[in-house]
C-alpha positions in Angstrom: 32.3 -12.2 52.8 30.0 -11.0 55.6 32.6 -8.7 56.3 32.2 -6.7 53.0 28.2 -7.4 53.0 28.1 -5.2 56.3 30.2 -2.8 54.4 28.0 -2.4 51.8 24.7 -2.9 53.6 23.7 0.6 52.8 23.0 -0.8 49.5 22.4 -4.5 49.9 19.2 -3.2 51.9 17.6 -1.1 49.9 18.3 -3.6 46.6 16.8 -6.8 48.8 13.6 -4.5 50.2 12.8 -3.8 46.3 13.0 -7.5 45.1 11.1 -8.6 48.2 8.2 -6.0 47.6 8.1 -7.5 43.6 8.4 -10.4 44.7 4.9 -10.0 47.3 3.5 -8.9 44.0 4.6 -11.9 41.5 4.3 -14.2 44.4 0.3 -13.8 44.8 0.7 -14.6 41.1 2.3 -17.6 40.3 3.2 -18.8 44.3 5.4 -17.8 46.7 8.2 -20.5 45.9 8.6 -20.2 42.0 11.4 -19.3 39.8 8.3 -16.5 38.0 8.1 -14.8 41.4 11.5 -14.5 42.2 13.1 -14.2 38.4 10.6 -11.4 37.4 11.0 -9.9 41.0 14.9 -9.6 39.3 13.3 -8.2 35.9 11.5 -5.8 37.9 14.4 -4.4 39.6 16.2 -4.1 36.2 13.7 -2.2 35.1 13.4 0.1 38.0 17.1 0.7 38.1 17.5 1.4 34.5 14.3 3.7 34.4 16.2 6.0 37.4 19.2 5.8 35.2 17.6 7.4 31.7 18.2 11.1 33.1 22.0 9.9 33.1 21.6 8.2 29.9 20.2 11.6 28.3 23.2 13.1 29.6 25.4 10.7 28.0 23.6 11.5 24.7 24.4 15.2 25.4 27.9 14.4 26.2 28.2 12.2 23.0 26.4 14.7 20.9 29.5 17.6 22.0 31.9 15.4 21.1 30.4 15.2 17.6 30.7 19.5 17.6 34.7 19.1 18.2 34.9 16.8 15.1 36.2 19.4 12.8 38.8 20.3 15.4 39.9 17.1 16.1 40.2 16.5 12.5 42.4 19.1 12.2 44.7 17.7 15.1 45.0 14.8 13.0 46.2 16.1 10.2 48.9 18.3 11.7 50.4 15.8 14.2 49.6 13.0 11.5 53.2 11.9 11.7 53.2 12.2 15.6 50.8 10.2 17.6 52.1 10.9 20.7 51.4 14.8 20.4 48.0 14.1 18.6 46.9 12.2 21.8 48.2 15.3 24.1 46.6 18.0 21.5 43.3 15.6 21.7 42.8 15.6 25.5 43.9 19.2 25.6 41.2 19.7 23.6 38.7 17.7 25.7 40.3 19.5 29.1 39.4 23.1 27.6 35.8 21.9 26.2 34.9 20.1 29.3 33.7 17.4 27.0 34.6 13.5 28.2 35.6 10.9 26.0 34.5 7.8 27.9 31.2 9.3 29.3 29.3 6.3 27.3 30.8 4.1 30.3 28.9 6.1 32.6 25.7 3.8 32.8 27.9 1.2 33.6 29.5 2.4 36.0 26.3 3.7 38.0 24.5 -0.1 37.6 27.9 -1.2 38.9 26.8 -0.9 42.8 23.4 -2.4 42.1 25.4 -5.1 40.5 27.6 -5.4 43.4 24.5 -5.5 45.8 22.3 -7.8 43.7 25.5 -10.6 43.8 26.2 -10.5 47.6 22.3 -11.1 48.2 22.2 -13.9 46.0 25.5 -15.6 46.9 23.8 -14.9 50.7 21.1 -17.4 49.7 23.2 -19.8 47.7 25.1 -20.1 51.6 21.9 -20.0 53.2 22.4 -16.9 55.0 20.1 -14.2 55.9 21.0 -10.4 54.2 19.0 -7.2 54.1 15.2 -7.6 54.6 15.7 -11.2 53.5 14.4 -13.6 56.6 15.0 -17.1 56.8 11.6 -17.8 55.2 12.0 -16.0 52.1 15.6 -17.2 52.4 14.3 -20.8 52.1 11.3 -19.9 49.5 13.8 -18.3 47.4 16.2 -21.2 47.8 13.4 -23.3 45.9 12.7 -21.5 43.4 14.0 -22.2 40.2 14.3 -21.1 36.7 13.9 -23.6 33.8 15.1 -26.0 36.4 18.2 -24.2 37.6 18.3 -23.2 41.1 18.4 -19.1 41.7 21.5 -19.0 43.7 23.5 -21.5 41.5 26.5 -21.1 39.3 28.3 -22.7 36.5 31.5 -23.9 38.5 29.3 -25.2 41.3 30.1 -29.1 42.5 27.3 -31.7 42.0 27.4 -31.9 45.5 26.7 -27.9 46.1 23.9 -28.1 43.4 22.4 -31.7 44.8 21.4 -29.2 47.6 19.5 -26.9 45.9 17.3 -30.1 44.5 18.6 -30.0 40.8 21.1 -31.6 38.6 24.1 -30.0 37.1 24.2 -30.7 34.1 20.9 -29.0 34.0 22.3 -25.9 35.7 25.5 -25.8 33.2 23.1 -25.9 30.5 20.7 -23.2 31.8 24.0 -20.9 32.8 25.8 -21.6 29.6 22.6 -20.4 27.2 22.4 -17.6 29.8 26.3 -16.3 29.3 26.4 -16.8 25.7 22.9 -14.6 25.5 24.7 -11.8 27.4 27.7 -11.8 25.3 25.9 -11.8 22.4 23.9 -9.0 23.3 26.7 -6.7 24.7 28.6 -7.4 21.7 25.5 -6.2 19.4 24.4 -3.4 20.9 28.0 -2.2 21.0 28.6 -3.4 17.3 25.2 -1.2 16.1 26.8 1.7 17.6 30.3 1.2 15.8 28.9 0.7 12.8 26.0 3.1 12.5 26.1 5.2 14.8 29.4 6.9 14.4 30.7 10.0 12.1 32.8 7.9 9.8 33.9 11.5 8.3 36.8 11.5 11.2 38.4 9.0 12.9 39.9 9.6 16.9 41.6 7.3 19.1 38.3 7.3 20.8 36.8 5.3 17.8 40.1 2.8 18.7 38.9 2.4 22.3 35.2 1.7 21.6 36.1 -0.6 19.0 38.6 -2.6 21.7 35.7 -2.5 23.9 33.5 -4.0 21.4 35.3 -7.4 21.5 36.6 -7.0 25.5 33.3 -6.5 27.0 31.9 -9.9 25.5 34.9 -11.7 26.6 35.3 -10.4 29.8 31.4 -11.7 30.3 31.7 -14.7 29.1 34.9 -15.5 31.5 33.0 -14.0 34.3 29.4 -15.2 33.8 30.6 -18.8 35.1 31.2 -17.2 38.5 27.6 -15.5 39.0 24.5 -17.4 40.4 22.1 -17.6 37.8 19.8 -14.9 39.7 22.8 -12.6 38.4 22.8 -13.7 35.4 19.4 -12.8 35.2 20.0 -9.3 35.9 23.0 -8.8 33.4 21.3 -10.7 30.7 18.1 -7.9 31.4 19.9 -4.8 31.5 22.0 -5.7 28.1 18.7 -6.4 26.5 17.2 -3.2 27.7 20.3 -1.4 26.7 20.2 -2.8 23.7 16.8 -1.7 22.8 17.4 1.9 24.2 20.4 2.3 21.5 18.0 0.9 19.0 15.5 3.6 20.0 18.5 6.3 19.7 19.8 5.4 16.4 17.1 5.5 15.1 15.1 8.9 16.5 18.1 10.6 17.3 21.3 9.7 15.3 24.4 10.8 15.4 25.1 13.3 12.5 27.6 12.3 10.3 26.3 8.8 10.7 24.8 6.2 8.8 22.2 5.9 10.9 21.6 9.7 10.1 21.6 9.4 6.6 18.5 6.7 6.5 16.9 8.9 9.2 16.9 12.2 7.0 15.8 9.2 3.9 12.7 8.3 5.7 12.3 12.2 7.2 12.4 13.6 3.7 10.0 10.8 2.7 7.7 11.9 5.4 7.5 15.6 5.2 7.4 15.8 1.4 4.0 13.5 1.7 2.6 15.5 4.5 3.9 18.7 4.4 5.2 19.2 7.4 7.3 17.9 10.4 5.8 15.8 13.5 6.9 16.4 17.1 8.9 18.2 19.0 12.4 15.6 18.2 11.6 16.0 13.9 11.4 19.6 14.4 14.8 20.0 17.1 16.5 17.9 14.4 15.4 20.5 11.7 15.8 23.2 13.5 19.7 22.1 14.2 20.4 21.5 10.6 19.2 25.0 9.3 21.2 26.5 11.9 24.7 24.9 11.0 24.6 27.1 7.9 27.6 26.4 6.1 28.8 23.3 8.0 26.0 21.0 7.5 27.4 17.6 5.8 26.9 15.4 2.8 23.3 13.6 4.4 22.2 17.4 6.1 22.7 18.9 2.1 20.6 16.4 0.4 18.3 16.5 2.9 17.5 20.5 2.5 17.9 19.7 -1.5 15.0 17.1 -1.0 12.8 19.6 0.6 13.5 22.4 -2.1 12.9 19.8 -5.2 9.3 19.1 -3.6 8.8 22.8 -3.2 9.2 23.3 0.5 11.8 24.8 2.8 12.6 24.4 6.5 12.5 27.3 8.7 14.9 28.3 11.7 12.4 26.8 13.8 12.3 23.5 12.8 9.1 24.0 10.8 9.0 23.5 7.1 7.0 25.5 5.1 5.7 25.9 1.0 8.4 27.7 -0.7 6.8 30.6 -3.2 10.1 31.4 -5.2 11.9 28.9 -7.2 13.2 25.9 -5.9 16.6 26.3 -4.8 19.7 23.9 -4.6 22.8 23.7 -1.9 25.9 23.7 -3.4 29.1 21.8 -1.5 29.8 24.2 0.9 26.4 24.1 2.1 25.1 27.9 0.3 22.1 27.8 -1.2 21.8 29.2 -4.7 19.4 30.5 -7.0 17.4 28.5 -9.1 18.9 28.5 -12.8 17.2 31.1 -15.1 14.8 29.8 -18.1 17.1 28.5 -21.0 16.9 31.3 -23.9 15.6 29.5 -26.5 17.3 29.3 -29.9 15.5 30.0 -33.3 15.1 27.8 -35.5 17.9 27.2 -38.3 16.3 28.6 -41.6 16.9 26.9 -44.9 19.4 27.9 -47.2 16.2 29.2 -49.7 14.4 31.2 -46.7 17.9 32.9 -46.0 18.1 33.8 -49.6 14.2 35.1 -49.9 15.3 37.6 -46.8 13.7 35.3 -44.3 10.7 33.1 -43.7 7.5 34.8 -44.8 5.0 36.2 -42.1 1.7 34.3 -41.9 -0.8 36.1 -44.9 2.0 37.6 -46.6 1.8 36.6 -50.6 4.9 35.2 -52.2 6.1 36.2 -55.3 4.2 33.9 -57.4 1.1 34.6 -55.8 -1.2 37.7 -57.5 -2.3 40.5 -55.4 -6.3 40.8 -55.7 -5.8 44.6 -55.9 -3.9 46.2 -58.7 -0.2 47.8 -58.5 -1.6 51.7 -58.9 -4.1 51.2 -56.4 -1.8 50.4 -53.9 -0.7 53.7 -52.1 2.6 54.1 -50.9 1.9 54.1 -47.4 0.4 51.1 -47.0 3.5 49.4 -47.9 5.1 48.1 -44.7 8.0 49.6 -42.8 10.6 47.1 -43.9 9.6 47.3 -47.7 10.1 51.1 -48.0 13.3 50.8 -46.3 14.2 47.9 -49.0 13.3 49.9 -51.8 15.0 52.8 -50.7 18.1 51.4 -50.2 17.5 49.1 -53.4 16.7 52.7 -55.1 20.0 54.2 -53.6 21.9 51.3 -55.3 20.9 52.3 -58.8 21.1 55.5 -58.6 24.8 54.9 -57.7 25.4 52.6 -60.2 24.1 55.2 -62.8 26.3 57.7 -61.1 29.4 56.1 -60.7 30.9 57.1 -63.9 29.9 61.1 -63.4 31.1 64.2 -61.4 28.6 65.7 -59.0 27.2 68.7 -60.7 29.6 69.1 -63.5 30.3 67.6 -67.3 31.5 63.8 -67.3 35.3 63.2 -67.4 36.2 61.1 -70.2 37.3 58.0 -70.1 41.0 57.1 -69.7 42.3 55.5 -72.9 44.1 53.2 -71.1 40.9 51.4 -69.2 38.7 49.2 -72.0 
């Protein structure tokens, strides 16, 4: 073991001067010897560690946010080979080789916190043997040796003897309690924060063998903690417990400021941005308006939660703008159709007249307002009428109602000659 600590001191060192430094800090706090000085000196180093890591977590976000542009590609992998998995698999990571994009890039902070791990574990199991390591003296070797966290020793573990924890000053059934609460905490939580991600994080639009894996890993991870956690000191324990909170509460921020399109968690983000911008008008900060801005530009490809977003916006008489802003529409509102193309707002309804009754037909129509009926007596007389104040429509009726007699009392003669007699034949 001290072989591989001297291996590795280029990082044991540097991890033991940063919890020695917190723990200067904490320990002119609540006293040098104390499981707070030494257990938040831990937490502090979490902290630290996780806060360098957020520039590769962005990147994992970019990464993960790529693979969400091959979805249509991949979904039509999947339907070619869908009677061949074996060539779906080699079309799929064909695809990821020519796109550059990596499927398991949300292991990535893992596997960065994996040498801090690795560090933090050898300088704890060097005080559970009582052996100096790093920056560690024997002084804070034996002040850390004392301290203990609610009653378990720092450098203790689950499997120890009663004998190995009788000398660190505690009992073990106090130290199996404290380490059991500890490993089922960090099960729980890895399992959680990698359930919230399965579930409403991911475009359940198309399924990939990648959605296989991180469903897998959803119930390995947890296991493989729990069989593990009884080998790490409690100071470990500690650590892991920390960083799965924190990374729990960083995917809680993601989901929901920046979800995954497709996603559940994007279709109760655009609920409450809708809500938002329809109240005040407008977007706030720089993420609402990059999320805007990314759902005017996909055009034609935007999906079911994207559509009724940009519907929501027209209905309240608003419209988003290329650059994420959103602005008072002046023309009608306008819907989006389910290929994503906006259309026109429907023209007026013509309206229909009214059905007349069957006595109005007859009479040549409803009367116009101050027209007299028939029954009704004009107050002037019929000769001082003049003909030209009849209207338009009732010369044209008596014209043609003129024309008509004059036919009838023509029918039986010849234009301009003597009448034929009738036929004898016709009564």
């Amino acid at each position: 073991m001290d072989t591989i600590a001297s291996l590795f001191s280029f990082i044991t060192t540097p991890v033991s001067w940063v919890i020695v430094q917190f723990h200067k800090v904490y320990g002119a706090l609540f006293g040098d010897d104390t499981g707070w000085a030494w257990g938040l000196s831990i937490v502090s180093l979490v902290i630290l560690i996780r806060i360098c890591l957020i520039p590769l977590f962005v990147k994992q976000i970019k990464a993960t946010r790529a693979m969400q542009t091959l979805q249509p590609e991949m979904k039509k992998i999947q339907e070619r080979y869908k009677n061949d998995k074996q060539r779906q698999s080699e079309e799929m990571m064909k695809l990821y080789k020519e796109t550059g994009t990596n499927p398991l890039s949300s292991c990535l902070p893992i596997l960065a916190q994996s040498p801090f791990f690795f560090a933090l574990y050898h300088v704890l199991n060097s005080i559970a043997n009582n052996d100096t390591i790093g920056v560690i003296n024997q002084s804070l070797l034996q002040s850390a040796q004392k301290a203990h966290i609610f009653g378990a020793p720092l450098a203790a573990k689950f499997t120890d003897s009663s004998s190995d924890v009788a000398a660190l000053e505690a009992s073990l059934t106090t130290v199996r309690i404290v380490t059991a609460v500890m490993i089922i905490l960090m099960s729980a939580s890895q399992f959680y924060t990698q359930r919230q991600l399965m579930t409403k994080n991911v475009d359940t639009t198309v399924k990939t063998p990648f959605m296989q894996q991180q469903k897998m890993l959803m119930y390995v991870f947890p296991i493989m903690f729990a069989v593990f956690g009884i080998n790490f000191p409690v100071g470990v324990l500690v650590y892991w417990l920390t960083t799965n909170v924190w990374t729990m509460g960083q995917q809680m921020y993601v989901i929901h400021n920046n979800p995954t399109p497709g996603s559940k968690a994007q279709a109760a983000y655009l609920e409450r941005l809708t809500k938002h911008v329809t109240h005040h008008g407008k977007t706030r900060g720089r993420g609402e308006r990059a999320i805007v801005k990314a759902i005017v530009a996909k055009g034609r490809d935007r999906n079911e939660f994207e559509r009724k977003f940009i519907n929501g916006l027209s209905k309240a008489g608003l419209a988003a703008q290329a650059d994420g802003t959103v602005v008072k529409s002046e023309g009608a509102v306008a819907t989006v159709t389910e290929d994503g193309t906006p259309t026109a707002a429907a023209a007026p309804k013509r309206q229909q007249p009214k059905r007349q009754s069957k006595s109005q037909r007859q009479g040549g129509g409803p009367k116009q307002a101050g027209e007299p009926t028939s029954l009704e007596k004009s107050d002037e007389p019929e000769d001082a009428k003049p003909e030209d104040a009849k209207p338009e429509g009732a010369k044209k009726a008596a014209q043609k109602a003129g024309g008509g007699t004059r036919s009838k009392a023509q029918s039986g003669q010849r234009k301009g000659g003597p009448q034929r007699p009738k036929s004898p034949s016709k009564k």
